[in-house]
C-alpha positions in Angstrom: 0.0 0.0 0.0 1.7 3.1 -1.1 1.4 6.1 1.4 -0.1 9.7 0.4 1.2 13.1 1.7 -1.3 14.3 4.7 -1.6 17.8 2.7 -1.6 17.4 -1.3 -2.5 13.5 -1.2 1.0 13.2 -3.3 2.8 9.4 -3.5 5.6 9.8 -0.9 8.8 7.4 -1.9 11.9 9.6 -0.7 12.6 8.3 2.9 13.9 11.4 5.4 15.0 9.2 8.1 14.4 5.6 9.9 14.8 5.3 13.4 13.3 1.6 12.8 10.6 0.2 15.7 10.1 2.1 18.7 7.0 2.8 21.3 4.8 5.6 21.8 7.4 7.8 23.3 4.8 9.4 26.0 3.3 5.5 26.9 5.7 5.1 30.2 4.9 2.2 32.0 4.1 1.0 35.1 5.7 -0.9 37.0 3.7 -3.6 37.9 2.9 -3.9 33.7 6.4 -4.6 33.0 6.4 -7.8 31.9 2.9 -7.1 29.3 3.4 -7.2 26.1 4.6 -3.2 24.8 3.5 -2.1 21.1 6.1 -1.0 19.0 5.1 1.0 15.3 7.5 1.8 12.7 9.2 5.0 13.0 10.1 6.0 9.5 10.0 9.6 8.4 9.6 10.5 4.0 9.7 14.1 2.5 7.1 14.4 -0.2 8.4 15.7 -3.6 5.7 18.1 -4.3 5.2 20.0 -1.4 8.2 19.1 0.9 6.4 17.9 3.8 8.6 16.1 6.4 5.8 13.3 7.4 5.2 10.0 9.7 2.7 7.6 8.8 -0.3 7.7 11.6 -0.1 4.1 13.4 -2.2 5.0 16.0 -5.3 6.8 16.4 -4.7 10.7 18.1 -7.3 9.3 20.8 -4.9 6.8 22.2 -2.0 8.9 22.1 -3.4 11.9 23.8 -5.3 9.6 26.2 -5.9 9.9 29.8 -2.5 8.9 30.6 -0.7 11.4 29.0 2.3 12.5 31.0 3.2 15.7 29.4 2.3 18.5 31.7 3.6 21.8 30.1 4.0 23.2 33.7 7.0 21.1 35.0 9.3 23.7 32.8 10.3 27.1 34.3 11.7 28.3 31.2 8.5 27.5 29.0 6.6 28.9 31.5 8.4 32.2 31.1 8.4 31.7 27.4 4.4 31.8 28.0 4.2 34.9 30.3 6.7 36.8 27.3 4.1 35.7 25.1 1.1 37.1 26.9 2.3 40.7 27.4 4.0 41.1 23.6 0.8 39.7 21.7 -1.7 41.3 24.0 0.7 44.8 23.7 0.8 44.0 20.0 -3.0 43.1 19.4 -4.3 45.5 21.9 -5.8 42.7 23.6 -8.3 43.2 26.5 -11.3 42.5 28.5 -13.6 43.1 25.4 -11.2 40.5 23.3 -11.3 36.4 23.2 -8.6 34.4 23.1 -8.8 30.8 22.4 -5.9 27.9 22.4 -5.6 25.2 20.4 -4.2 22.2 22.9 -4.0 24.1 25.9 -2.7 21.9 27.8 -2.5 22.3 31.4 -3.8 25.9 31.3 0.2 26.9 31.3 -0.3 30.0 28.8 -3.7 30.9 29.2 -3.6 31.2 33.3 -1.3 34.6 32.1 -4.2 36.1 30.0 -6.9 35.6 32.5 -4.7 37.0 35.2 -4.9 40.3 33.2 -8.9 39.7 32.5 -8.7 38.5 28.9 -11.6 36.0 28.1 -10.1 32.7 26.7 -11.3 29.2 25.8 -8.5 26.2 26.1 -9.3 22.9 23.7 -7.7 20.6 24.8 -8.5 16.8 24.3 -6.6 15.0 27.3 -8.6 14.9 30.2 -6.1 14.7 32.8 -4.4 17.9 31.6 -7.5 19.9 31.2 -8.3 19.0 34.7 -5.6 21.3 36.1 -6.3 24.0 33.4 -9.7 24.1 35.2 -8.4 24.6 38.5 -6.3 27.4 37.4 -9.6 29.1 36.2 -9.4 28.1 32.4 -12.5 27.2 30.4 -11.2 24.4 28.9 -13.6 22.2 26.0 -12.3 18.5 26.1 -12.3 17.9 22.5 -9.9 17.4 19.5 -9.8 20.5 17.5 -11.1 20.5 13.8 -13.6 21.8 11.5 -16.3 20.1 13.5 -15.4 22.0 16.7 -15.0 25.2 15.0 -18.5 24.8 13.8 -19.6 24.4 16.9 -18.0 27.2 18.6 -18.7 29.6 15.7 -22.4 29.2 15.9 -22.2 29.7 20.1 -20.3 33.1 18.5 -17.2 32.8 20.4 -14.8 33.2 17.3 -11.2 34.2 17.9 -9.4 37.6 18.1 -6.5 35.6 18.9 -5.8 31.8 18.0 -3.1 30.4 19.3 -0.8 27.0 19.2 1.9 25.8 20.8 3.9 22.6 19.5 0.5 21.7 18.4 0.6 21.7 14.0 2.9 19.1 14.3 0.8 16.8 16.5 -2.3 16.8 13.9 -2.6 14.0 11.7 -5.3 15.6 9.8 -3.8 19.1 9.1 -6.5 19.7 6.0 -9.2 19.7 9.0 -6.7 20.9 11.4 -6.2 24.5 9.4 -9.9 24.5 7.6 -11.2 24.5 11.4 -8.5 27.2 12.2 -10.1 29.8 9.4 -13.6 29.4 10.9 -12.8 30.1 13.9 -10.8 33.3 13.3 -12.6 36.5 13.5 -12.6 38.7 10.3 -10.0 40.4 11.7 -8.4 38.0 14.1 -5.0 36.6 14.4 -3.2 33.3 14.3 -0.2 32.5 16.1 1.3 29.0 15.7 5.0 28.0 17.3 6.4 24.8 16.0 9.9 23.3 15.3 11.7 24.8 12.6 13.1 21.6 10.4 15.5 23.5 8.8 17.2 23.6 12.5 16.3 20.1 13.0 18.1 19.4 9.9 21.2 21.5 10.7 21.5 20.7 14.4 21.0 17.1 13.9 17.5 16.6 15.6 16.4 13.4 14.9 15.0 12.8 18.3 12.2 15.0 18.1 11.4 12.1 15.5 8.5 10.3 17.5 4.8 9.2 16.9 3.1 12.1 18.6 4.7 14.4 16.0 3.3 13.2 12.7 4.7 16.4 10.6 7.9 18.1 10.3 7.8 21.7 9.5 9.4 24.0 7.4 7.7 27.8 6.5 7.8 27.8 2.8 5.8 24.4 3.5 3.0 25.7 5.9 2.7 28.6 4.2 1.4 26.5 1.2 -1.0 24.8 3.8 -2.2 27.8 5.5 -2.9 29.5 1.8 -4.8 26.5 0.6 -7.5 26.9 3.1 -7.7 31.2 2.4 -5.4 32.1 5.1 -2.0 34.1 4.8 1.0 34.2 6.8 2.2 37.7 7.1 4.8 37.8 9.6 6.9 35.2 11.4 9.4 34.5 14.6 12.8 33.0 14.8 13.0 31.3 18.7 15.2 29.6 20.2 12.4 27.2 21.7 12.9 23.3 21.5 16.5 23.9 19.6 15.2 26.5 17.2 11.2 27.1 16.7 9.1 29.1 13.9 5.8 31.1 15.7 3.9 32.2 12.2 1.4 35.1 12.1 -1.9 34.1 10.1 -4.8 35.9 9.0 -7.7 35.9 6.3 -6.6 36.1 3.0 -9.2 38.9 2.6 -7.4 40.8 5.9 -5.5 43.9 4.2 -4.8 45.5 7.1 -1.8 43.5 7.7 1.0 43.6 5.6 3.0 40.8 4.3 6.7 41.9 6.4 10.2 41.2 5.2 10.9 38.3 7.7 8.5 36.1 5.8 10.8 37.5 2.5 13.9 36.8 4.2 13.0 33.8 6.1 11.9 31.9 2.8 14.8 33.0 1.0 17.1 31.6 3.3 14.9 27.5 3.3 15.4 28.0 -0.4 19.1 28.9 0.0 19.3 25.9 2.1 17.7 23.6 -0.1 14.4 22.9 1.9 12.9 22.5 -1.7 15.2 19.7 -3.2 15.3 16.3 -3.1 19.5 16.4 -1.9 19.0 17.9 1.8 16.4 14.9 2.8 18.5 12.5 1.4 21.7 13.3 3.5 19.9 13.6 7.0 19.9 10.2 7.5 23.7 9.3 7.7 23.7 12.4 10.2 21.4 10.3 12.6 23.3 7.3 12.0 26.8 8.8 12.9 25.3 10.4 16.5 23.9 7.3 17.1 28.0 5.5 16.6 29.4 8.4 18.8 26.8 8.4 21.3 27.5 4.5 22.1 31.0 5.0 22.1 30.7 7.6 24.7 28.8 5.6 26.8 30.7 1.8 26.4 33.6 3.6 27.0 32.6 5.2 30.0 30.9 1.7 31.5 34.1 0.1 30.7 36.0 2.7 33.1 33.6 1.8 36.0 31.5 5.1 35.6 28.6 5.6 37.1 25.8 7.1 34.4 22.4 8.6 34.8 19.6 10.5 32.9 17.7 14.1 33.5 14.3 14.4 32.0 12.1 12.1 30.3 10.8 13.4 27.4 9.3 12.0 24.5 12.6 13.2 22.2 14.8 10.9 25.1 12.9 7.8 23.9 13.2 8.3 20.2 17.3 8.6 21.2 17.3 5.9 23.6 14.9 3.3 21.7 16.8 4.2 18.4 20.5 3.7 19.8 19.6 0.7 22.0 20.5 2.2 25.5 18.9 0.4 28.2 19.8 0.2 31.9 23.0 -1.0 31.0 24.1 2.2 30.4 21.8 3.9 32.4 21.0 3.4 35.7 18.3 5.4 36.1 16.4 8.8 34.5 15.0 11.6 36.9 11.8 14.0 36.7 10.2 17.1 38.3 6.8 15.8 37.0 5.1 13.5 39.6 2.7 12.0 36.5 6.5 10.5 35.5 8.4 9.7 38.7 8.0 5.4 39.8 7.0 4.9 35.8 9.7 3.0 33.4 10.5 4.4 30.5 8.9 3.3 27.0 10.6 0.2 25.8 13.8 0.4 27.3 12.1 0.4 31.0 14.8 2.6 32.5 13.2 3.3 36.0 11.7 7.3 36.2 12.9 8.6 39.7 12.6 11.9 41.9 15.4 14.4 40.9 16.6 14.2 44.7 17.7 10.6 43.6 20.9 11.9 41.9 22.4 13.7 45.3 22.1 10.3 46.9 23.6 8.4 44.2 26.3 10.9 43.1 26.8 10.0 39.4 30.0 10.8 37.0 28.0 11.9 34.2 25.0 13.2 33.8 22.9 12.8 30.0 20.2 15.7 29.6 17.6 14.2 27.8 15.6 17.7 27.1 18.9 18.7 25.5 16.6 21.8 24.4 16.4 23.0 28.4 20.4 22.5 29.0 20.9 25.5 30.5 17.7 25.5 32.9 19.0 21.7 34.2 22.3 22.5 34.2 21.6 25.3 36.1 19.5 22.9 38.4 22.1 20.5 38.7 24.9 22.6 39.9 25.5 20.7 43.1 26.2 17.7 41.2 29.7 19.6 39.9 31.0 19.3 44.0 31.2 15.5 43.3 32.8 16.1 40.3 29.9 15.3 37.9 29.8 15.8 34.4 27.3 16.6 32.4 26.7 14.8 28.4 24.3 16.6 25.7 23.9 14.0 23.0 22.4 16.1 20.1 23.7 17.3 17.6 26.5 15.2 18.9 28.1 13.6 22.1 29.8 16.8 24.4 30.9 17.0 27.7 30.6 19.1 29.9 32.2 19.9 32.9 
């Protein structure tokens, strides 16, 4: 069966990269399910040739992934939390945002944005389709609809006329298997004169800085502007102005409105920014093609590091346990006998194993007791926020390893 591009229904046959079988990389186990049978899906990424669309294959419905067990809790970062607040004051400065506006996000999450606009008395509306998550958003005094967002939902919301001044998503385009429905609901929901804002990774930093561990089933699409700027216009919408950020190792945010909206001008950074993917090759077959050795050479100097360093007697830990860690783990074969143990701030993590290589989840107190040599950051994107965090550890002499875009120590 030959697979179709989610967005122009092109044949895709040019593979990006294969990180081979691997679990759900938010699916952390229990401990007392340890020994039950763990589903593994192909994790294969293709470009498509027409439109350039970096792209997984959907193995599992959006309703399992996102289900009631989701761990990811947007909160348990202090650095994306302040990320959020920035966000709040420059679009409500920029937007002239207020009590008479309405502000709705697009997988809200745990309320970890829009608790900052209803501080200030902005009106808001959180979808967001994991239960748990939406539970807390409600405790922080978010209206939050449990549903997956689409055409369907816009509908709905449209005809209760609560249409959007501001939309807003965060690391959610890339989640969406369905981004046809996904944008088509995003242009009836926006008010005539409304803006989008969407942040997502940037795959031309991917590409450069060797990301291939933000590579995992949650994230069905890979992103690049001159390619959602084809999606967004394809369903009457226009991207008129965009951010660089240096959010999870280099992030687009992309300013939308109605293609009929003139009162926003098209700005130089979408010129500039498009002219520099082209200049990079984002739309050619020959920068897909050579991602994949990349991954394959990190992987080789990541297990060197770490046989190496077990072969010396050193003690060896992880930080974090994010989805990207258990695309890198899973994909280079590192179990506990390399690492002992990983660590988290999020209780929804701590006394679970780790997807498929069932490295044991512990509180972050864990790593004072056990005084490790070295120390591998998973969210490689917070380094400086851990490292930070982890200062203590340097009295025993600890070092610290970042293993994207390749192996470096730290000391």
């Amino acid at each position: 069966m030959s697979l179709k591009c989610r967005f122009c229904n092109e044949e895709l046959t040019q593979s990006f990269c294969d990180l081979g079988m691997s679990p759900l990389s938010n699916a952390n186990v229990r401990p007392e399910k340890a020994n039950q049978m763990e589903p593994f899906y192909p994790l294969h990424a293709y470009v498509c040739n027409s439109c350039w669309l970096v792209q997984l294959d959907s193995f599992e419905a959006p309703d399992h992934i996102f289900d009631d067990q989701y761990t990811y809790f947007s909160s348990y970062s202090d650095s994306w939390l302040a990320h959020a607040k920035s966000y709040v004051k420059t679009m409500s400065d920029r937007w002239k945002l207020d009590s008479a506006s309405h502000v709705v996000e697009i997988a809200s999450n745990d309320g970890y944005l829009l608790q900052y606009f209803v501080e200030q008395g902005t009106p808001v509306l959180g979808i967001e389709p994991t239960a748990n998550t939406a539970a807390v958003a409600r405790e922080k005094n978010v209206p939050t609809l449990e549903k997956f967002f689409g055409v369907e939902t816009a509908n709905a919301l449209a005809a209760e006329g609560k249409h959007a001044d501001l939309l807003l998503g965060n690391n959610v385009l890339a989640h969406v298997p369905d981004l046809n429905d996904f944008v088509g609901g995003m242009k009836v929901l926006l008010k005539s004169d409304g803006v989008i804002t969407m942040e997502f990774p940037h795959l031309l930093q991917q590409i450069r800085n060797n990301q291939f561990d933000t590579i995992y089933h949650e994230h069905f699409s890979y992103l690049s502007f001159i390619t959602v700027e084809q999606i967004f216009a394809a369903h009457g919408l226009t991207l008129f102005d965009v951010d660089e950020l240096p959010t999870h190792g280099g992030s687009l945010r992309i300013y939308g409105r109605h293609a009929a909206d003139q009162s926003k001008p098209v700005t130089q950074a979408v010129v500039a920014l498009k002219a520099k993917e082209i200049e990079a090759g984002l739309n050619g077959a020959d920068v897909y093609s050579a991602f994949a050795e990349q991954v394959r050479e990190t992987k080789r100097g990541l297990l060197e590091f770490l046989i190496e360093a077990k072969r010396s007697g050193k003690i060896i830990v992880g930080y974090g346990a994010p989805a990207k860690g258990n695309t890198l783990l899973n994909y280079c074969g590192v179990r506990v006998d390399f690492i002992d143990y990983t660590v988290d701030r999020s209780p929804h993590k701590q006394g679970t194993l780790l997807p498929g290589t069932h490295i044991p989840v512990l509180h972050p107190d864990r790593i004072a007791e056990t005084k490790p040599d070295y120390i591998l950051i998973l969210p490689w994107n917070l380094k400086d926020e851990l490292i930070g965090q982890l200062a203590y550890a340097r009295e025993w002499g600890a070092k610290f390893v970042l293993p994207i875009p390749q192996v470096e120590v730290i000391d």
